[in-house]
N, C-alpha and C positions, 0 to 999 in steps of 0.2 A: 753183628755186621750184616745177616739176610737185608735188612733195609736198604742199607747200601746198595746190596748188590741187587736187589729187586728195583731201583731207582737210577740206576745205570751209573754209578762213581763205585764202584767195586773195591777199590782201593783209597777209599775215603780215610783218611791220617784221622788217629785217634787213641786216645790214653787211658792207660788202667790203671785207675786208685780206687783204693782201700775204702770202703763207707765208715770206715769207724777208724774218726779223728783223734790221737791222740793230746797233741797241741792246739787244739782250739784256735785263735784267732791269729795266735803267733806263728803259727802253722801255716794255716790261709795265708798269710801277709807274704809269707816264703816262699811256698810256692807259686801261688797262682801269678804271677808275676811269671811265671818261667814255661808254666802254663799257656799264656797266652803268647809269649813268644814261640814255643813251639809248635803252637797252631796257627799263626799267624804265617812262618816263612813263607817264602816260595814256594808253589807245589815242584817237587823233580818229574822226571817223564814217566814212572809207574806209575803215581798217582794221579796222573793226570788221564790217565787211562780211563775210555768209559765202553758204556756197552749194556743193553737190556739185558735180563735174564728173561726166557721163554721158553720154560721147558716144555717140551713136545712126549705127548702119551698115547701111545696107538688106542682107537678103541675098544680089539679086541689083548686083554690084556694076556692072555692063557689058553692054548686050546690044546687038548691030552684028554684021561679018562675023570671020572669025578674023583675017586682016591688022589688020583696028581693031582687034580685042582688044590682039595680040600690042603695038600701038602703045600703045595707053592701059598696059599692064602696066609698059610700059619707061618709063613717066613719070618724069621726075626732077625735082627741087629742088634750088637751090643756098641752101649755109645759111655764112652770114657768116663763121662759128664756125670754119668749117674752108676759110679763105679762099676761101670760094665754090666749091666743087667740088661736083661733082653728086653726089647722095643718092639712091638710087630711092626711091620712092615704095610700091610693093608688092611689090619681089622684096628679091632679096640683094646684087643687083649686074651678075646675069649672067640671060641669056631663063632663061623655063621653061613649061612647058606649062601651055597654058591648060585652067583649072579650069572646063569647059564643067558643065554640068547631069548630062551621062551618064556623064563622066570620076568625077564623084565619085559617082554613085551606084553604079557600079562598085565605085570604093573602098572605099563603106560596106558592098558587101558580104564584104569578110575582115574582119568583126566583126559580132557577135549588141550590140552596143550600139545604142542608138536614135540616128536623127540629134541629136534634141533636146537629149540626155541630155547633162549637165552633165560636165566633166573631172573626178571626182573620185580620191581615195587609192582604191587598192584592198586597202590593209592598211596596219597602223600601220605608223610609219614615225620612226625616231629621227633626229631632223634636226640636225647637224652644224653649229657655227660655222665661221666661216673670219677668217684674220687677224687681227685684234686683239680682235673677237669669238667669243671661243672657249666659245660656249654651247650647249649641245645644248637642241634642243627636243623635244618627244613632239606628232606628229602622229597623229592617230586616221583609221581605214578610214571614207571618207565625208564627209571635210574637201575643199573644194572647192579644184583645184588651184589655183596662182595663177602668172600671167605676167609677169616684169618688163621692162621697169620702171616701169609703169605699173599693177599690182596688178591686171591685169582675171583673170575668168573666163574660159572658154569653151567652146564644146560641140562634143561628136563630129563633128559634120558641119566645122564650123570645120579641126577638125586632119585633116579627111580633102579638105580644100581644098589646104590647105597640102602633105601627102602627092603631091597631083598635082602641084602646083607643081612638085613637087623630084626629080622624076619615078621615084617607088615606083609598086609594084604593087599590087593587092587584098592576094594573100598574103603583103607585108612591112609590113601596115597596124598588125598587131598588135605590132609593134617597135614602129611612129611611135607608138601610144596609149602604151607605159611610156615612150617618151622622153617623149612630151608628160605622162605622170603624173610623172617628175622638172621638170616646171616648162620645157621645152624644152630643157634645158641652161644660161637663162637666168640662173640663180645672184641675185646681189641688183642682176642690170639691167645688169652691165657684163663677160656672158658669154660673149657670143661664137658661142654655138650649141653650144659645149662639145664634149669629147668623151666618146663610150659606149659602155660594155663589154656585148654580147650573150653569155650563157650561159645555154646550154642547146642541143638538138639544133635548135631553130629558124634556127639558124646554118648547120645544112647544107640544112636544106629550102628555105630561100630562097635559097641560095646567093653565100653569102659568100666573102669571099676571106680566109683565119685566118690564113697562113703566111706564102709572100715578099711584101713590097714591099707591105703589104697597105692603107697609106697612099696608093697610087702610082695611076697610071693603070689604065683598065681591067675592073673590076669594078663593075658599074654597080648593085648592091647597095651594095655600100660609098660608093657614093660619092653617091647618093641617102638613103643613112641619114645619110651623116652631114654631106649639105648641110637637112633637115629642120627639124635644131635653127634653125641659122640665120634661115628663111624664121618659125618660130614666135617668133622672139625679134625678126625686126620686124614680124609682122604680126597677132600674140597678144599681144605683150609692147608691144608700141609704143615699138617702140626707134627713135630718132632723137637723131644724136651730136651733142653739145652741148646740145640742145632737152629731151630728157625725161631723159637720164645722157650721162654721160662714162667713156668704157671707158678701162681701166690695160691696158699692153701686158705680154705675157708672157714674151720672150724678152731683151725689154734687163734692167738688175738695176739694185739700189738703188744699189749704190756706183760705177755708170756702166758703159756698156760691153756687151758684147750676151754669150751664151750660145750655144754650138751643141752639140748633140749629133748623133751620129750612126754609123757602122761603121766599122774600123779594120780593113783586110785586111791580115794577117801573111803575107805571102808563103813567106818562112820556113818555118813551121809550117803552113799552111794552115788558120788558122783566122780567124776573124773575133770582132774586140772592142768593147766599147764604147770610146766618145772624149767625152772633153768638151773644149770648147774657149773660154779667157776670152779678151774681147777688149776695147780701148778702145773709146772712142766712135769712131776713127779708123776700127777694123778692124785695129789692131795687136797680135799675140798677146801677150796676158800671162801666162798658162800653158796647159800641155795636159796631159792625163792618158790612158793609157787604164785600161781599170777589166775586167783578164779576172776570170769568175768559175771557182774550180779544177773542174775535171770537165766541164767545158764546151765544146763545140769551136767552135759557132758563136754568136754572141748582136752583138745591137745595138738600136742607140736610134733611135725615133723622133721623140721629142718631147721636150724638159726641160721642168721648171717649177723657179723659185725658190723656197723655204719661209720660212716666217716669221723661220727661224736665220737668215738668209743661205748656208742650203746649194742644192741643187740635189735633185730627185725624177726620174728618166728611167722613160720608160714605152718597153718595147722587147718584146724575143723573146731566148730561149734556148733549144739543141738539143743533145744529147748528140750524140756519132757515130753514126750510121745508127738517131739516135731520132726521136719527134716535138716539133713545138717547143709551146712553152707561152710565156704571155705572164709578162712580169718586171717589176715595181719596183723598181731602186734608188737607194737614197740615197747621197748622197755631199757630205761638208761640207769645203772646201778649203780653209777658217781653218785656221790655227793651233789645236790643242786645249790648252790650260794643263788642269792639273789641279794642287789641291791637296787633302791632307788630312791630317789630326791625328788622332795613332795609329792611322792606317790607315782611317779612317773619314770619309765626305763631310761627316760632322757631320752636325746638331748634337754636338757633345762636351761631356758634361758628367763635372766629375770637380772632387775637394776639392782643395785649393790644395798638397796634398803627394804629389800623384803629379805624376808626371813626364810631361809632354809631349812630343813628339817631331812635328815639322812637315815633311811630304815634298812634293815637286813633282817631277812626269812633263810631256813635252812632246810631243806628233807635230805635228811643223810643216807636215805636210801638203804642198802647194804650194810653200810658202811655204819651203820647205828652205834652205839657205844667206842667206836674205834678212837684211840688215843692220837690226835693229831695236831698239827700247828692251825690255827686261827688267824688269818690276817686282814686287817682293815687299813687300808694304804690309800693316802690322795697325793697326786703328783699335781701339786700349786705352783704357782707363776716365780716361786721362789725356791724348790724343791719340792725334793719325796721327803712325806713324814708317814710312820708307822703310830697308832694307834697303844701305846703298850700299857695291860690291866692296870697296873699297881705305879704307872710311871708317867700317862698322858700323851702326851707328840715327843715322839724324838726322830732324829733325822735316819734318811735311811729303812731298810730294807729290815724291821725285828717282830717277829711273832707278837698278836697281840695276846697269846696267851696257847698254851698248852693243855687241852682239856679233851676229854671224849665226845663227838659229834653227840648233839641231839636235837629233837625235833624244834625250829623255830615258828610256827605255822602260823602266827599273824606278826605282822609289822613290830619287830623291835627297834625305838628312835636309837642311835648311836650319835647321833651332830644334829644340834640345834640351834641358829645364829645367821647373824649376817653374815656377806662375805666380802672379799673386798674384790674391786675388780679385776678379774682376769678369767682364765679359765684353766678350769679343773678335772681332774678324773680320779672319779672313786673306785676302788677296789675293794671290794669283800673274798674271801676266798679259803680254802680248807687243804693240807695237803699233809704228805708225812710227817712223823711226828721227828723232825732231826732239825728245827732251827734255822734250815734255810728254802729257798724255792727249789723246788725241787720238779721233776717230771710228773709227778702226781698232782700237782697243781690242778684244783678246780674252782674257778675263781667267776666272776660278775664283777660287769663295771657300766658307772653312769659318767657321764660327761655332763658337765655342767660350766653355762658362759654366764658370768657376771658383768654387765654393763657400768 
């Protein structure tokens, strides 16, 4: 409800349900009807209640000896939400140096910006959806930045507090302002502190660590950039878990079970690869892969993230033989890939009802290589859905074309060849557990095709 009350309806009406429906559609039909009449009344006069929230923060937050600083910083709260474990209050979790008066005036000086001076864009900036909003925005040079999750401002001096905190120096202050001009890392409140990519030669004069292990212990550049984000996304952003957002974790996945990535040492050959690694919820392996790239001798992963597909994105290093390494992206999707198409083409297919159709499916089963699974070939025609089934032909309906273990299909296998008659149609190729019916594991390909 922060939203609410950050947007001046504080007592904005609203209902709590359960995400996990038992009654499926008969359910819906039930409710939601009672649903919308409860949000539809009248408002009464609480709700109708409004009012900004603005909370007011002196600038000097503390003033005693350093030991009492260092005490009042480490203050914690215990919040319900997360069966009462302690929260800090002003740091990230862990000491950091206290933000005296001369510490940041220090700081403010590696930058010609004013203490005063607002966070803002320092050039347009096309801003990216994520997840299921996949909208880009156009942000303009001189839009004032914003902190989630609580949507505040805030000024140079502010993130040259925070800079001390996380213990940078003057001359790594102008990194902390483009981190703090992407928003902290903060993303839409349930960020993390994120992580960020430094290019340009600023990377060597402040002295970073680009090559091995560059994640890891010991570089105390690295590891003050990239604790920054964090302290600005609880202490710009007003992050507190359960109370103002609720962060999604990045390493477990949708379909259960955790993700690893990391180096595969080939002893062999002496080289080193990437790895991924699927697990249950146990910690019990369910496949592993590793992913060399050709011409490459050493390369690895530091981090995966999941993608909207349900693939996988690893951010790592790759080095020729006695080259330099450069930083890598890859993608890697472990489904099963079906593909179909008509007369060679993803579709749309459009064609008069006297040429001849020809319907092809390819497979790379990826992972999933020998797994025992359902088969489906399904066209939904101007007169029903028919299923494809081995030993039986067309029948109506929703039935497995066959039962058999994923394997590689790697050029055009014909399944439908003929005329058609007029209408339009949609093919389905697809692969999912092996139980008889569609299931959530569904991975499937489809062409559309107009018959004139």
């Amino acid at each position: 409800m922060h939203d609410s009350t950050l947007h001046g309806i504080p007592k904005l009406r609203h209902l709590v349900a359960s995400r996990n429906s038992v009654g499926g559609v008969t359910e819906a039909e039930y409710l939601l009807p009672l649903v919308i009449e409860e949000l539809t009344r009248p408002l009464n006069q609480e709700e109708q209640k409004g009012g900004l929230w603005a909370p007011y923060e002196s600038r000097i937050l503390f003033e005693g000896t350093l030991q009492e600083a260092e005490e009042f910083y480490n203050q914690v709260e215990y919040i319900p939400e997360i069966l009462n474990a302690p929260f800090s209050r002003y740091t990230d979790g862990l000491p950091v140096v206290i933000p005296t008066e001369e510490r940041v005036e220090a700081m403010l000086k590696g930058t010609s910006h004013k203490p005063d001076e607002l966070m803002t864009l320092q050039r347009d900036l096309d801003v990216r959806g994520f997840g299921a909003i996949d909208i880009s925005t156009r942000r303009k040079k001189g839009d004032l930045v914003t902190f989630m999750p609580m949507y505040r401002s805030a000024t140079v001096e502010q993130v040259a507090v925070n800079a001390v905190m996380a213990g940078c120096k003057p001359e790594q202050f102008p990194v902390v302002l483009a981190i703090a001009e992407s928003g902290g890392g903060t993303g839409d409140g349930r960020g993390g502190g994120g992580a960020f990519m430094v290019s340009g030669p600023i990377y060597k004069e402040i002295g970073m660590n680009v090559t091995n292990f560059v994640f890891g212990p010991g570089n105390p550049v690295n590891k003050a950039l990239g604790r920054v984000g964090s302290l600005m996304w609880r202490n710009l952003g007003g992050y507190k878990e359960t109370v103002t957002t609720i962060t999604t974790l990045g390493s477990p996945v949708t379909n259960g079970g955790f993700i690893i990535a990391g180096v595969y040492n080939d002893t062999l050959y002496g080289t080193d690869e990437f790895y991924l690694i699927k697990t249950n919820s146990s910690g019990d392996v369910g496949w592993l892969t590793t992913l060399p790239q050709q011409g490459l001798s050493w390369e690895g992963a530091y981090s995966v993230q999941e993608t909207t597909d349900n693939g996988f994105i690893m951010v790592g290093y790759t080095r020729e033989e006695y080259g330099q390494y450069d930083v890598c992206l890859i993608y890697y999707n472990p489904w099963p890939q079906p593909d179909v198409k008509a007369n060679g083409m993803d579709g749309p297919l459009n064609v008069s009802s006297n040429v001849i159709v020809s319907i092809t499916i390819e497979l790379h089963p990826s992972t999933y290589f020998d797994t025992y699974s359902d088969w489906w070939f399904v066209v939904w025609a101007p007169w029903g859905i028919y299923s494809l089934v081995w030993d039986q032909g067309w029948v109506p309906w929703l039935v497995p074309t066959i039962q058999y273990p994923l394997y590689h299909i790697s050029s055009p296998f014909e399944v439908f060849r003929g005329r058609l008659p007029p209408g339009n149609y949609i093919v389905y190729f697809g692969v999912d557990k092996a139980d008889g019916i569609v299931n959530p594991y569904l991975r499937y390909d489809e062409v559309w095709i107009n018959v004139k």
